[in-house]
N, C-alpha and C positions, 0 to 999 in steps of 0.2 A: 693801424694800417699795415704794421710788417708784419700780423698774425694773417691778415685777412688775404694778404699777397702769397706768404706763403701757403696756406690751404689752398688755395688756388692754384699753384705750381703744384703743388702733391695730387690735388685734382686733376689735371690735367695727364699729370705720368700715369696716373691708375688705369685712365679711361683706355680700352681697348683701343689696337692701334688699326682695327677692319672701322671702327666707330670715326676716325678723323681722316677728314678729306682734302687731298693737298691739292694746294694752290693752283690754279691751271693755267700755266705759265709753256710757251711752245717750249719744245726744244733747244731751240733756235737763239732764245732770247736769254735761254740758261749757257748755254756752252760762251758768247758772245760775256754774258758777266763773268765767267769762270775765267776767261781769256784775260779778261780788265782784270780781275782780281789776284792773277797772276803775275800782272804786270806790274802793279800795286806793290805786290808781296817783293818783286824784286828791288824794288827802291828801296826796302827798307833797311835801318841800321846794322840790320845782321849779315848780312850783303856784304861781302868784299869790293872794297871801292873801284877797286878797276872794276867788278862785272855788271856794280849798280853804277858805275857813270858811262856808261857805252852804250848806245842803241844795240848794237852787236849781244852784249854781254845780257843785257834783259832779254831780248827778244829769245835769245837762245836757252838760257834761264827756264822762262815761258812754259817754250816749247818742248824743253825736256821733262817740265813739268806734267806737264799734256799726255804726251807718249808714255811715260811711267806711268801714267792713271790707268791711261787704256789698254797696255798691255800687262800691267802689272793686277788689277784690281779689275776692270772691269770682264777680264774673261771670266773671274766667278758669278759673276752675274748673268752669266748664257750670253753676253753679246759674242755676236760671229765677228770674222776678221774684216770683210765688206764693212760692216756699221762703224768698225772702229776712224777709219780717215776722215770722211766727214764730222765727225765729232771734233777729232783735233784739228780740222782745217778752220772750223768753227770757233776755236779757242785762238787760233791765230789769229783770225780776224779781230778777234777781241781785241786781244794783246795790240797788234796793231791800229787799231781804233784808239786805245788808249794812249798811245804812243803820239798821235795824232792829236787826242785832244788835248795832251799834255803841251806837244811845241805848240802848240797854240794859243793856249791858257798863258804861258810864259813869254809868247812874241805881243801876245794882246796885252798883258800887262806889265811889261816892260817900260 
């Protein structure tokens, strides 16, 4: 089974990368997980306790997350300055979406 999984991963690296067709997934729905995913990332262990137990200290976290991506990385990729806000306003949403369903998660099962 672990020969047959790996030829399969080695198959798949080989195959051209114009040959695989990604996911079609909006915009929208990326920036929005990349936000939670962010938010996620703050809570965790590696986190200095004061900035992973503050709504303050995550969301901010987040955000500077956000803005490092798109100014720092995404101008190699030709996006213009316009495109950039919406993307990180989209990632806040996230973040705060998460934020949300977290005190909720924790008021519901409390």
């Amino acid at each position: 089974m672990r020969t047959g999984t790996l030829v399969l991963m080695l198959g798949m690296l080989a195959s051209p990368a114009a040959a695989q067709q990604p996911v079609p997934v909006s915009s929208f729905v990326t920036e929005l997980g990349a936000g939670a995913g962010a938010d996620l990332l703050a809570r965790g262990p590696w986190m200095a306790p004061s900035w992973r137990g503050s709504f303050w200290g995550r969301v901010g976290f987040a955000t500077s997350l956000s803005l490092l991506y798109e100014y720092a990385i995404e101008p190699w990729n030709g996006q213009t300055n316009a495109a950039r806000w919406p993307d990180a306003a989209q990632r806040l949403v996230g973040t705060l979406a998460m934020e949300a369903l977290w005190a909720g998660g924790r008021r519901l099962f409390r």
